[in-house]
Each structure stands twice: as C-alpha cells, then as structure tokens.
PDB file of N, CA, C and O in Angstrom, chain B, residues numbered from 101:
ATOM      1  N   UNK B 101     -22.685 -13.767  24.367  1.00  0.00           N
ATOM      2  CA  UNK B 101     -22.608 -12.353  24.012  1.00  0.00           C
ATOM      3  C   UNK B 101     -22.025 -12.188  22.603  1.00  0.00           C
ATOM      4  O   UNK B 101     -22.350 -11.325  21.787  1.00  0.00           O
ATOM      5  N   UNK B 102     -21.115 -13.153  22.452  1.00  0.00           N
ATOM      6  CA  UNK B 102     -20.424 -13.108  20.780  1.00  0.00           C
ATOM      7  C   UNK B 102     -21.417 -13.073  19.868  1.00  0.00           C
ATOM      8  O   UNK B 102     -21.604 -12.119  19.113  1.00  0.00           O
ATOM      9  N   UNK B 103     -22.281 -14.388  19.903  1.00  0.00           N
ATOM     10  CA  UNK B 103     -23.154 -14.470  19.196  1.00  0.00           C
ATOM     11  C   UNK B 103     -24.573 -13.458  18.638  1.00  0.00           C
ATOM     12  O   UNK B 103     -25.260 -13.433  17.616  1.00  0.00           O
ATOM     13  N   UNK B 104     -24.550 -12.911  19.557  1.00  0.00           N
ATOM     14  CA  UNK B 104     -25.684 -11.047  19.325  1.00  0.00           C
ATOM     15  C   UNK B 104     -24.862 -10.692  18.727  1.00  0.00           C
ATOM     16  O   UNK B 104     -25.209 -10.367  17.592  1.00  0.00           O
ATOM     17  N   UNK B 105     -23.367 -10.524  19.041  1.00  0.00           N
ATOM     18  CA  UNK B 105     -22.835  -9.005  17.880  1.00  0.00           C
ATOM     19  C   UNK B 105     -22.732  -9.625  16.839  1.00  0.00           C
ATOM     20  O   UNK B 105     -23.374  -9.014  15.985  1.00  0.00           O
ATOM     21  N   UNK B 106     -22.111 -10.827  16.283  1.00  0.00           N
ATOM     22  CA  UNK B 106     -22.497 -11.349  15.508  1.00  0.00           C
ATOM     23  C   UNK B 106     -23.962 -11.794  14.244  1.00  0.00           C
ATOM     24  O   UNK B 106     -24.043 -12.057  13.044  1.00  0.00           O
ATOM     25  N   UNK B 107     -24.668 -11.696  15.120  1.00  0.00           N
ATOM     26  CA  UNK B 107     -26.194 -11.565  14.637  1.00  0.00           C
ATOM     27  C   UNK B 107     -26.871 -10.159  14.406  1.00  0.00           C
ATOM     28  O   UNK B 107     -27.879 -10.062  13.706  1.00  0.00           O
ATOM     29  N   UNK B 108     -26.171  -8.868  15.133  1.00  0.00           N
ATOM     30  CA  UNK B 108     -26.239  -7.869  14.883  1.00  0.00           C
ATOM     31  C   UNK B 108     -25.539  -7.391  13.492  1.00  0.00           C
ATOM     32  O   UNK B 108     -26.118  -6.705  12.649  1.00  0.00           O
ATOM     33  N   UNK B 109     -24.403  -7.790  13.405  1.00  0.00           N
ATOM     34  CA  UNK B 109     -23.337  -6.717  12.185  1.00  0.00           C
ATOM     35  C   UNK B 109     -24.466  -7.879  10.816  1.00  0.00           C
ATOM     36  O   UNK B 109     -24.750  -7.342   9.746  1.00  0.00           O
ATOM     37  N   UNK B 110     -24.851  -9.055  11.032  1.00  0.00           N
ATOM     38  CA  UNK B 110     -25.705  -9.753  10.131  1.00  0.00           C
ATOM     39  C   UNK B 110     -27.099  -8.874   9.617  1.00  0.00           C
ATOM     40  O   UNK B 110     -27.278  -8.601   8.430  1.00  0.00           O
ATOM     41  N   UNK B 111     -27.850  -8.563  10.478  1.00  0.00           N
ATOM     42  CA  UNK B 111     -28.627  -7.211  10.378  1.00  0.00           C
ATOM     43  C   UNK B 111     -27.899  -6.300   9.880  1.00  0.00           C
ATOM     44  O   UNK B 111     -28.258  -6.031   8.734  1.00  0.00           O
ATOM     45  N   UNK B 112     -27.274  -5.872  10.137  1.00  0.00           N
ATOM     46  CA  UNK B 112     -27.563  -4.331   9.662  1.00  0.00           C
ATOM     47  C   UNK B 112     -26.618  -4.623   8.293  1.00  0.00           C
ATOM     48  O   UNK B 112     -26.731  -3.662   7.532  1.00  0.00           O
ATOM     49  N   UNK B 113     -26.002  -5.336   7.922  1.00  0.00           N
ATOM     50  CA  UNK B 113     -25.352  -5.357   6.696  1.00  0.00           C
ATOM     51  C   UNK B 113     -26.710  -6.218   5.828  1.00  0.00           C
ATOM     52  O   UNK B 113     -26.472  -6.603   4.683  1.00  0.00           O
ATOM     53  N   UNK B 114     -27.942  -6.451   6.366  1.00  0.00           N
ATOM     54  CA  UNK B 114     -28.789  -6.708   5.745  1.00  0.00           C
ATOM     55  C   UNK B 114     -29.974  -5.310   5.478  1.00  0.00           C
ATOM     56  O   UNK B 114     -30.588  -5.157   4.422  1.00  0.00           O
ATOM     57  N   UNK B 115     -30.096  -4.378   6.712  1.00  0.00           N
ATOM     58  CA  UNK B 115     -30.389  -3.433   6.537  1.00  0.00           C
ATOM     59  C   UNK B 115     -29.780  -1.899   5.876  1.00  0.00           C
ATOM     60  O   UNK B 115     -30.251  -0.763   5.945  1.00  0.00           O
ATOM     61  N   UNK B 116     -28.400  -2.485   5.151  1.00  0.00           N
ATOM     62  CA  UNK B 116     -27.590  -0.816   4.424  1.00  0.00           C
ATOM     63  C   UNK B 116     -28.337  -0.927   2.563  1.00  0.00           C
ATOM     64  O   UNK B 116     -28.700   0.003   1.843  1.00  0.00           O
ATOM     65  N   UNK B 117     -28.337  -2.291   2.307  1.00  0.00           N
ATOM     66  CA  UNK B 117     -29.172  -1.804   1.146  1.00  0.00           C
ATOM     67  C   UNK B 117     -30.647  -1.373   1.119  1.00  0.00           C
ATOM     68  O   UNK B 117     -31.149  -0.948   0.079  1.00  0.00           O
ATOM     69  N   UNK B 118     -31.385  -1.490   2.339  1.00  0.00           N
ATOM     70  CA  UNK B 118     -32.779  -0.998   2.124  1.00  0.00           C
ATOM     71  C   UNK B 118     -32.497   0.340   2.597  1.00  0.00           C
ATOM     72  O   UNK B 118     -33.507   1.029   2.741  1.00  0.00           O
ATOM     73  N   UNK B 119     -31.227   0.974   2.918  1.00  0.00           N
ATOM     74  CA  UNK B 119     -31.166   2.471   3.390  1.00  0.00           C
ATOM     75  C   UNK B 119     -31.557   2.459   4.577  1.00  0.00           C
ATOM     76  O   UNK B 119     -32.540   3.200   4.581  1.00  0.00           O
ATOM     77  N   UNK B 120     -31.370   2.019   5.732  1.00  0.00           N
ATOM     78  CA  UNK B 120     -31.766   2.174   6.744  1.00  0.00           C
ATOM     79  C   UNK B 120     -30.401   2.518   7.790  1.00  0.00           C
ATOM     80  O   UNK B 120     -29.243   2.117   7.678  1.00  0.00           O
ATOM     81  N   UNK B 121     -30.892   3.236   8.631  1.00  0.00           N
ATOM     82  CA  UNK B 121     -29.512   3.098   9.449  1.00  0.00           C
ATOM     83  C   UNK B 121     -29.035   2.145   9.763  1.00  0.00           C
ATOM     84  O   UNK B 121     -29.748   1.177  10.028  1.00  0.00           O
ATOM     85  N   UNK B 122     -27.599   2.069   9.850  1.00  0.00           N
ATOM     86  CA  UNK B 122     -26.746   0.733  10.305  1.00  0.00           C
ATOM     87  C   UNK B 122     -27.076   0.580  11.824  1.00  0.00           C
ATOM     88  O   UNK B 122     -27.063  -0.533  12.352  1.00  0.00           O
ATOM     89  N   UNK B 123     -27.354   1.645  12.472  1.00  0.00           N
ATOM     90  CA  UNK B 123     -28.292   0.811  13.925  1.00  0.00           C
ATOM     91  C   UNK B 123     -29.668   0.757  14.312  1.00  0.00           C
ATOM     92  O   UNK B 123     -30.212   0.681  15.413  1.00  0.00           O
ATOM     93  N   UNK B 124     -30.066   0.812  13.223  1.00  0.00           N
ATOM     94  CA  UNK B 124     -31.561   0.730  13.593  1.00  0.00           C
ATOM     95  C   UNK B 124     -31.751  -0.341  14.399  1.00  0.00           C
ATOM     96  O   UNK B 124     -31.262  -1.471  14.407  1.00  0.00           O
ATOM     97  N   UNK B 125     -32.956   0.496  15.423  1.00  0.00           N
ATOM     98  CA  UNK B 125     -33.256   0.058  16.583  1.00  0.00           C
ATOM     99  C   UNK B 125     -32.460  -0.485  17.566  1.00  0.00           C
ATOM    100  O   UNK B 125     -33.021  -1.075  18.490  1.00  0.00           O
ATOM    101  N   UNK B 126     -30.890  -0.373  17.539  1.00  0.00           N
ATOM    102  CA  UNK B 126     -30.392  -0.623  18.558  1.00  0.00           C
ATOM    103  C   UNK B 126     -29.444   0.611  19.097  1.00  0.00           C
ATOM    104  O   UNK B 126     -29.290   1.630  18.425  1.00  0.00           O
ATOM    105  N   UNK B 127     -28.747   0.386  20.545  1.00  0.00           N
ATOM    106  CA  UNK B 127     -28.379   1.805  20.948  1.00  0.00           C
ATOM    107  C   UNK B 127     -27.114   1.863  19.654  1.00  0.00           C
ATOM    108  O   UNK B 127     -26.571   0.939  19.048  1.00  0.00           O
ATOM    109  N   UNK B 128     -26.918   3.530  19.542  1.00  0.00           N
ATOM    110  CA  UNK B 128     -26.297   4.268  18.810  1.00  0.00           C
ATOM    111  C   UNK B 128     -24.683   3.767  19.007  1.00  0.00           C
ATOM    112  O   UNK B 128     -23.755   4.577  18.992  1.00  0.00           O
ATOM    113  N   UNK B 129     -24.546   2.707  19.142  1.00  0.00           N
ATOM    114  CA  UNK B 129     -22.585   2.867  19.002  1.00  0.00           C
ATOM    115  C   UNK B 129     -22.057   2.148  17.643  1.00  0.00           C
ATOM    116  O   UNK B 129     -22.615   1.377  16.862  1.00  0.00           O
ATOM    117  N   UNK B 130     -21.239   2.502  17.667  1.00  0.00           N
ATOM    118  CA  UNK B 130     -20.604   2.393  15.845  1.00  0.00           C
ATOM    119  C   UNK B 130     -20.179   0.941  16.414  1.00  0.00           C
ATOM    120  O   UNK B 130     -19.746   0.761  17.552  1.00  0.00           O
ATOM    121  N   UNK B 131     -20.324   0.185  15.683  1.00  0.00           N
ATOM    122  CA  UNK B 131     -19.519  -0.884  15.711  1.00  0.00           C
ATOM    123  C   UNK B 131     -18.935  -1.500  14.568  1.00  0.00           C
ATOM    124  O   UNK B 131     -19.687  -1.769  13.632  1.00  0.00           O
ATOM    125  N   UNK B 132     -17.506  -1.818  14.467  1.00  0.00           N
ATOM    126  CA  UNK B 132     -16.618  -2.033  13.347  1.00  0.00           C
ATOM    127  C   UNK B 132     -16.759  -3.572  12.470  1.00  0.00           C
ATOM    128  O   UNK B 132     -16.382  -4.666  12.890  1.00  0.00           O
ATOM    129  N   UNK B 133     -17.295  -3.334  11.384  1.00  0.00           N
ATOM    130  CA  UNK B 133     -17.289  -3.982  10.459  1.00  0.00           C
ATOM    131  C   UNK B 133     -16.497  -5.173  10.438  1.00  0.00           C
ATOM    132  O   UNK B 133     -16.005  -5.022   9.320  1.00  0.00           O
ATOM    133  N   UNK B 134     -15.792  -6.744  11.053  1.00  0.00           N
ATOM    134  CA  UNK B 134     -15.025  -7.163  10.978  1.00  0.00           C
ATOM    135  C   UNK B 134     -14.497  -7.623   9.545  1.00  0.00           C
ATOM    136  O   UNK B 134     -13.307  -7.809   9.291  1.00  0.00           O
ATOM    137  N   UNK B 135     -15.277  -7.739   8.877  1.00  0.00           N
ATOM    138  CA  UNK B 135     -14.902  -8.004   7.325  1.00  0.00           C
ATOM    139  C   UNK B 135     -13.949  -7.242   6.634  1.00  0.00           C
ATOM    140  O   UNK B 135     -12.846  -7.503   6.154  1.00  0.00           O
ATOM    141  N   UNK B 136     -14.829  -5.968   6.720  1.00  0.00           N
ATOM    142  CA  UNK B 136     -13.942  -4.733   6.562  1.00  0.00           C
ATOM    143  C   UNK B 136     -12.859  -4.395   6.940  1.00  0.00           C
ATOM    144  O   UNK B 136     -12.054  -3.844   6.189  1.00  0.00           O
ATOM    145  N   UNK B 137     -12.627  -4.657   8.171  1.00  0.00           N
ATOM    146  CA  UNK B 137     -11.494  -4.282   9.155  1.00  0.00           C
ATOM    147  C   UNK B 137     -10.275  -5.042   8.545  1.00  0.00           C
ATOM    148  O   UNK B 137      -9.154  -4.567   8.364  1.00  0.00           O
ATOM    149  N   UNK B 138     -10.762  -6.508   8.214  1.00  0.00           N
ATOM    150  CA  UNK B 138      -9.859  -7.699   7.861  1.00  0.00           C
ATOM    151  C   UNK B 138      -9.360  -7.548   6.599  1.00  0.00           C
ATOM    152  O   UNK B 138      -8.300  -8.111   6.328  1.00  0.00           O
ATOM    153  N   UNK B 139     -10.159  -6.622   5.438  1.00  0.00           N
ATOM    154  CA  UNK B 139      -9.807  -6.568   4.211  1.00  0.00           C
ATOM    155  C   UNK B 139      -8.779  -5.231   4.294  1.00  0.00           C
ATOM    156  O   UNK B 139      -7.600  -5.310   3.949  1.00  0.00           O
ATOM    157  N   UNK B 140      -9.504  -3.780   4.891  1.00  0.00           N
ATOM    158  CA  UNK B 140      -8.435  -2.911   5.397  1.00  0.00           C
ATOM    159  C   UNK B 140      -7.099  -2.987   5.903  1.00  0.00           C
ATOM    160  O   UNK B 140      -6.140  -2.519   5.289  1.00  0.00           O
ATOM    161  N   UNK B 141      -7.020  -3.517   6.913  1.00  0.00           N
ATOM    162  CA  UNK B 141      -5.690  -4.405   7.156  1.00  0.00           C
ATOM    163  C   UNK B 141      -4.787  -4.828   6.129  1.00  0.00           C
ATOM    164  O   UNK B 141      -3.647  -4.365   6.086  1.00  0.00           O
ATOM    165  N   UNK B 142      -5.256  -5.782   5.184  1.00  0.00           N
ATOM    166  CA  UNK B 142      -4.710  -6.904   4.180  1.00  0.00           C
ATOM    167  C   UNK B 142      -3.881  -5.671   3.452  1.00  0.00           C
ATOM    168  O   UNK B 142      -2.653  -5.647   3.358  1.00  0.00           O
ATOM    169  N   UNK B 143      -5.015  -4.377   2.819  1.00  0.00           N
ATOM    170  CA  UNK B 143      -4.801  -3.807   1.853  1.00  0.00           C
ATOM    171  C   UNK B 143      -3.781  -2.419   2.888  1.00  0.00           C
ATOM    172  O   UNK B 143      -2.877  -1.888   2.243  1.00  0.00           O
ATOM    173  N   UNK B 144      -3.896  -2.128   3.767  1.00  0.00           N
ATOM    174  CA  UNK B 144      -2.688  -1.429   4.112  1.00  0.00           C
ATOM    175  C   UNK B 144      -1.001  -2.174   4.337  1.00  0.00           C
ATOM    176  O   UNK B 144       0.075  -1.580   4.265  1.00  0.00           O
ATOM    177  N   UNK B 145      -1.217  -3.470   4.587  1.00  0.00           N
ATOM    178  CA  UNK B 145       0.195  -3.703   4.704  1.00  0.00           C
ATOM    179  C   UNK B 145       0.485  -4.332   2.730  1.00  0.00           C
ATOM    180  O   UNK B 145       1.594  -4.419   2.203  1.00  0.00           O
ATOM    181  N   UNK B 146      -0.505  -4.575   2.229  1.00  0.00           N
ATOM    182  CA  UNK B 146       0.014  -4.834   0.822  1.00  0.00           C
ATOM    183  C   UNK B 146       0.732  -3.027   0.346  1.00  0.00           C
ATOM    184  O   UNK B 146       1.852  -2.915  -0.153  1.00  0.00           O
ATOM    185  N   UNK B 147      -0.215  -1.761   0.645  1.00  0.00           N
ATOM    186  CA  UNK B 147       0.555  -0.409   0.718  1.00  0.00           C
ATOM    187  C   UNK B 147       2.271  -0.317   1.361  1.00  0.00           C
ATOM    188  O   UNK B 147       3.306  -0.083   0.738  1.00  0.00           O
ATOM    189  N   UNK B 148       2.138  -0.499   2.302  1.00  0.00           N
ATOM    190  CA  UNK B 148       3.319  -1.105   3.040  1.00  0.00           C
ATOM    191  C   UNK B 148       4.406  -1.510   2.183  1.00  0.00           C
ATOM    192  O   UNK B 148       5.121  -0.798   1.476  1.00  0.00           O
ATOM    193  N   UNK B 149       4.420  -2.479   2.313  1.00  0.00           N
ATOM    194  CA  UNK B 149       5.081  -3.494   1.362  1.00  0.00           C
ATOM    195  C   UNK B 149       5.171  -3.011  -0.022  1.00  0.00           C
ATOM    196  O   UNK B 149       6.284  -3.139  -0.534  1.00  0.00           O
ATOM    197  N   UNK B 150       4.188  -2.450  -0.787  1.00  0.00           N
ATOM    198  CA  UNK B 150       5.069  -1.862  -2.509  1.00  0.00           C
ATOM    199  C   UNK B 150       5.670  -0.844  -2.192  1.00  0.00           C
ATOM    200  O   UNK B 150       6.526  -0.494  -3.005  1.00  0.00           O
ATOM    201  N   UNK B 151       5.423   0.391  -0.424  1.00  0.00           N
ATOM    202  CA  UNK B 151       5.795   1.532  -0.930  1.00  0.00           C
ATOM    203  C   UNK B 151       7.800   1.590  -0.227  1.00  0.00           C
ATOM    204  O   UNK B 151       8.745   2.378  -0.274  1.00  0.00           O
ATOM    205  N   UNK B 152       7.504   0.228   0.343  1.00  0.00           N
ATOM    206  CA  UNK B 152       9.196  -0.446   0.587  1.00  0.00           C
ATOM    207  C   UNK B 152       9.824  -0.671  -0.406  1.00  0.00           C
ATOM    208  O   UNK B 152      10.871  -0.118  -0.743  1.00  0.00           O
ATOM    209  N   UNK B 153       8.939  -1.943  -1.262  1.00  0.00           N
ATOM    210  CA  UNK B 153       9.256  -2.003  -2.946  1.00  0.00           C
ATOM    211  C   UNK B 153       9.888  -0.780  -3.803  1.00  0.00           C
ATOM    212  O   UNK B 153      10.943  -0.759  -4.436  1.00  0.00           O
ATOM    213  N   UNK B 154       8.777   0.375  -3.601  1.00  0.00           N
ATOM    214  CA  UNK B 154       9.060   1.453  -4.348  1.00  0.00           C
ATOM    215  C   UNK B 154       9.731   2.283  -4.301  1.00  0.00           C
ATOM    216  O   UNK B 154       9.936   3.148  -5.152  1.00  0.00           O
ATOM    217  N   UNK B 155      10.512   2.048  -2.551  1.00  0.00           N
ATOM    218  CA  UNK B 155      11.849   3.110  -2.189  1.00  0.00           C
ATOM    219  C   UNK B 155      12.814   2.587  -2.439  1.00  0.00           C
ATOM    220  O   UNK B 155      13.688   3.373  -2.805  1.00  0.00           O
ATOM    221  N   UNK B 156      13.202   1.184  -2.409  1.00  0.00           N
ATOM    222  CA  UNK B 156      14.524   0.398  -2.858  1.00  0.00           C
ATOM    223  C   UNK B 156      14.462   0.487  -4.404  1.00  0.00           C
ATOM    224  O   UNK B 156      15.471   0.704  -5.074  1.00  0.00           O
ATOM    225  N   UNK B 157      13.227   0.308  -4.941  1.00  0.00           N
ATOM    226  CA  UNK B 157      13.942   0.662  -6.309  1.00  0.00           C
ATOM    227  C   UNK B 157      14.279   2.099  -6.788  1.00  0.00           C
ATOM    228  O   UNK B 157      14.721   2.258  -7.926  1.00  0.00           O
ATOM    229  N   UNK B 158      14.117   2.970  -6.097  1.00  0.00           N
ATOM    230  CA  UNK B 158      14.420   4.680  -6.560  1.00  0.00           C
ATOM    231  C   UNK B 158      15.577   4.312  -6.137  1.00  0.00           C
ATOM    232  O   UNK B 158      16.428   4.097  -7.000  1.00  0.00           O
ATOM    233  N   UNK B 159      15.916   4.147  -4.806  1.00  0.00           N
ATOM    234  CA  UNK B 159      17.643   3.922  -4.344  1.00  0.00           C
ATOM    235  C   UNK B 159      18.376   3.051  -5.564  1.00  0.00           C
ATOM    236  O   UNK B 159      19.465   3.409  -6.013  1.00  0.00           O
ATOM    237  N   UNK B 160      17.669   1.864  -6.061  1.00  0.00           N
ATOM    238  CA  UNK B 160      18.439   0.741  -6.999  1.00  0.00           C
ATOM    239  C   UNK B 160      18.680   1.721  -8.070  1.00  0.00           C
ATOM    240  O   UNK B 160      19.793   1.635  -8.589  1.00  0.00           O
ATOM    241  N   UNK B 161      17.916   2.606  -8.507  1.00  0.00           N
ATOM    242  CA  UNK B 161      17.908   3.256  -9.605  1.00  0.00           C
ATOM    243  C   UNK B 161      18.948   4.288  -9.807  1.00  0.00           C
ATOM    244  O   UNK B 161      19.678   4.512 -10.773  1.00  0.00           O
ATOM    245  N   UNK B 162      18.806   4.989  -8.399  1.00  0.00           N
ATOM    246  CA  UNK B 162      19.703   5.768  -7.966  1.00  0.00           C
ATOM    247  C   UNK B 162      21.477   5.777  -8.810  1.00  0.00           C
ATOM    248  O   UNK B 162      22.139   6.355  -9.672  1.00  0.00           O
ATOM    249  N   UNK B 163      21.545   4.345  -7.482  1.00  0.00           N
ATOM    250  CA  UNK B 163      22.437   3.962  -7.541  1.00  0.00           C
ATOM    251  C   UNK B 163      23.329   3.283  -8.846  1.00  0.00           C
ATOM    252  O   UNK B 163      24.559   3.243  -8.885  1.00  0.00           O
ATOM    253  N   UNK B 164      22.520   2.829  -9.765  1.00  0.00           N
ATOM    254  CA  UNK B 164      22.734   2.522 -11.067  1.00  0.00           C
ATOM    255  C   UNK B 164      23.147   3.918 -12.137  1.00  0.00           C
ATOM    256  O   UNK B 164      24.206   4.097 -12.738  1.00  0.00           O
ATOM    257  N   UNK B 165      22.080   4.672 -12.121  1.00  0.00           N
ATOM    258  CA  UNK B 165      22.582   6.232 -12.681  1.00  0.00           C
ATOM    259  C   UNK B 165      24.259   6.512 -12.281  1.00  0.00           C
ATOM    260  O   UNK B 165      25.290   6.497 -12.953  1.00  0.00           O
ATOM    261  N   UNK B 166      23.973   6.759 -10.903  1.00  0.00           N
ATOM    262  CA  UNK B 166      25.608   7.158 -10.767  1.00  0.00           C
ATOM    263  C   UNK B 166      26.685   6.392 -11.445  1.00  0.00           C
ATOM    264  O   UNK B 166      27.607   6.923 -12.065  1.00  0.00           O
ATOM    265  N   UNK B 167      26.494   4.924 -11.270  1.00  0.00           N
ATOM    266  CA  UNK B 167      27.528   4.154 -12.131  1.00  0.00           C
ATOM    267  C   UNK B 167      27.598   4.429 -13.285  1.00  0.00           C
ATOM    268  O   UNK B 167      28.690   4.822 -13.695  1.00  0.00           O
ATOM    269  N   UNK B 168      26.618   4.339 -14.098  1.00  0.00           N
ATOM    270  CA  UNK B 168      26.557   4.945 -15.347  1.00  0.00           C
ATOM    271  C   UNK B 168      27.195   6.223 -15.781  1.00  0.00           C
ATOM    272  O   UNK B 168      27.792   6.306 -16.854  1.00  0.00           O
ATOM    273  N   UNK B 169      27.061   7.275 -14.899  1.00  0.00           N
ATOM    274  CA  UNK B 169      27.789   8.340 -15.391  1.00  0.00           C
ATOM    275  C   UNK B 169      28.562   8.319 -15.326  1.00  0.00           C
ATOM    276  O   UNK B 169      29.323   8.785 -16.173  1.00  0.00           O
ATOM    277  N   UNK B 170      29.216   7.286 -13.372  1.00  0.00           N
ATOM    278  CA  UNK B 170      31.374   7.441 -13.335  1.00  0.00           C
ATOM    279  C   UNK B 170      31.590   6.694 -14.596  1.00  0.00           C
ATOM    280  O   UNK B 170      32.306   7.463 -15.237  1.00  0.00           O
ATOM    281  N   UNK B 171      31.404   5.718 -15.273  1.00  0.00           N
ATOM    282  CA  UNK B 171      31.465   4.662 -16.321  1.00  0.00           C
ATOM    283  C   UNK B 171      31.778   5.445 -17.593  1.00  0.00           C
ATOM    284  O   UNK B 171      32.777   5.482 -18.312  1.00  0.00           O
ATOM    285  N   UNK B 172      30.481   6.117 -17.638  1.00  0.00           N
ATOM    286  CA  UNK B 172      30.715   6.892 -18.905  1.00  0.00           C
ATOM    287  C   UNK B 172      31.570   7.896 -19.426  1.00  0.00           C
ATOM    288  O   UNK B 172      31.992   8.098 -20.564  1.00  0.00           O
ATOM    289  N   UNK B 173      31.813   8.761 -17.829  1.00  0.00           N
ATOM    290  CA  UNK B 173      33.271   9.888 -17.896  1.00  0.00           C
ATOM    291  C   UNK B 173      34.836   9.146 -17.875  1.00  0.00           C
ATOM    292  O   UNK B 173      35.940   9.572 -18.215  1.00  0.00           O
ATOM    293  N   UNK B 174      34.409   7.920 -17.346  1.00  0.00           N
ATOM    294  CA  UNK B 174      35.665   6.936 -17.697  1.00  0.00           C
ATOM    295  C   UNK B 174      36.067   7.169 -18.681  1.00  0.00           C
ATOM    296  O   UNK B 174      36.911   8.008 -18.996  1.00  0.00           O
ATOM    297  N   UNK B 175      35.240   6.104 -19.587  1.00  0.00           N
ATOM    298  CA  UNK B 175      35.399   5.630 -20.651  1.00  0.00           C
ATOM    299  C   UNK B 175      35.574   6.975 -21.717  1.00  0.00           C
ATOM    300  O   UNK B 175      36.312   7.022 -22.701  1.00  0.00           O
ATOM    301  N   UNK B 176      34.691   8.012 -21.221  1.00  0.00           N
ATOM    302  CA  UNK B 176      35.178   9.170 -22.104  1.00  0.00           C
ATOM    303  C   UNK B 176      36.220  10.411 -22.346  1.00  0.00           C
ATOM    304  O   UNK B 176      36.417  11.258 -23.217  1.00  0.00           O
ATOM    305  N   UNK B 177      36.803  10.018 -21.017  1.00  0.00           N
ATOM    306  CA  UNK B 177      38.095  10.358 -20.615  1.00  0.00           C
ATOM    307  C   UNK B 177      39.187   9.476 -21.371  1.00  0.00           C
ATOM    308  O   UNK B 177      40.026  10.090 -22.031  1.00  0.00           O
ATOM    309  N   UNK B 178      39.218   8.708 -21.346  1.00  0.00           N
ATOM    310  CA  UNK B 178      40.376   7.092 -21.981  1.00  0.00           C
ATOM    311  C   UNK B 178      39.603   7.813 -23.029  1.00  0.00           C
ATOM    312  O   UNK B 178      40.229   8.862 -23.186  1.00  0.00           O
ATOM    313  N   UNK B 179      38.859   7.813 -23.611  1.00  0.00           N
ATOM    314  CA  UNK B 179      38.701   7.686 -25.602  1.00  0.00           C
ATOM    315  C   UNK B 179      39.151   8.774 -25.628  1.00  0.00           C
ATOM    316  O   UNK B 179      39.599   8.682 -26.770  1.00  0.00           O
ATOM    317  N   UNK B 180      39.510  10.083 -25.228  1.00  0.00           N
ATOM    318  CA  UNK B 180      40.061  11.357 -25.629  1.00  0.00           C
ATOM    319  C   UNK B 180      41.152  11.202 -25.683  1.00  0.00           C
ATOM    320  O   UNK B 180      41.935  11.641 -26.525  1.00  0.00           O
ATOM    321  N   UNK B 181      41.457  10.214 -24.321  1.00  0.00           N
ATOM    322  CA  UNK B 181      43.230  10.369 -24.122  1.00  0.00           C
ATOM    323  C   UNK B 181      43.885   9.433 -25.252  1.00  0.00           C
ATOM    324  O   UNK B 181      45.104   9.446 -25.416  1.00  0.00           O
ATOM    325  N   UNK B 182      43.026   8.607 -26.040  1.00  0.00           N
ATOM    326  CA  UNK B 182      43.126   7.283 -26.723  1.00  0.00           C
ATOM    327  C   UNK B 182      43.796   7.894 -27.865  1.00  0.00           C
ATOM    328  O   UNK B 182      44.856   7.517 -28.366  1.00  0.00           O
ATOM    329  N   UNK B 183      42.964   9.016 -28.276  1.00  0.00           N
ATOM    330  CA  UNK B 183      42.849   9.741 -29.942  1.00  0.00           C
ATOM    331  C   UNK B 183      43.634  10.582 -30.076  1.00  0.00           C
ATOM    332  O   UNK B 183      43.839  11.043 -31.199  1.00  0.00           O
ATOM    333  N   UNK B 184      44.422  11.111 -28.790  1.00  0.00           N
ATOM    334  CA  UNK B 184      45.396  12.341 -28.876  1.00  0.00           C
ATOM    335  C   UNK B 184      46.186  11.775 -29.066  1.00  0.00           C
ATOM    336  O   UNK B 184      46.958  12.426 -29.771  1.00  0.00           O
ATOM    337  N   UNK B 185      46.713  10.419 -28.771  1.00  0.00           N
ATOM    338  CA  UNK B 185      48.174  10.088 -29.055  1.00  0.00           C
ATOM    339  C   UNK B 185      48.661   9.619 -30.027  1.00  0.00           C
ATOM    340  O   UNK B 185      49.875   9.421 -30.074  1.00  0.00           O
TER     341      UNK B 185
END
C-alpha cells in the first residue's frame, strides 16, 4: 500500500507542471506532500529558534541600556560632586 502512495505523490508532482489537477483521475483527497511537509517543518522550527534568538537579545539589550544609564548617572553624579569641591 506504501508503495501506490508513493507512486501516486510521483504522478502528480509529475502532472502540476502540465497544469493538471494534483488528482487527476484518482478519488478527490488531498494528500500531503511529504517533501514539503519535511522542508515546512525544518523551516518552522529554524522560525522558532531565531524568534527565541530574537527575544533574548531585546532582553540582552534591554538589560545593557539600563546599565548604561545607572553607570552614566553615576558617574555623572561623582563628576558634579568632583568639580564643586
């Protein structure tokens, strides 16, 4: 039985460039592309994965800003207090 669906998704990915329906001549059920499915997959968890990437670095970023500013009101606090005396 493997071997028909197999020999089927072979058809009809031989029949989408002559424009023909993807089931021609056989009954009407969609059947899923495994290629596709396998590349879909790949490319949603690579989504996944940068948009993890892309929240730790807003947080890294975040978190760096703030230092920067306590740092900077430090340091610009001490240089006022530095020059008055």
């Amino acid at each position: 039985m493997r071997r028909w669906l197999v020999q089927e998704n072979s058809i009809k990915d031989w029949l989408l460039p002559l424009g023909k329906d993807t089931n021609h001549g056989y009954a009407k059920t969609v059947v899923e592309h495994s290629e596709v499915a396998k590349r879909r997959t790949a490319v949603e968890q690579r989504r996944d994965t940068l948009q993890r990437w892309a929240d730790g670095a807003r947080e890294a970023g975040r978190r760096a800003s703030l230092r920067h500013h306590k740092r900077w009101r430090y340091l610009s606090d001490r240089g006022t207090n530095c020059t008055a005396h």
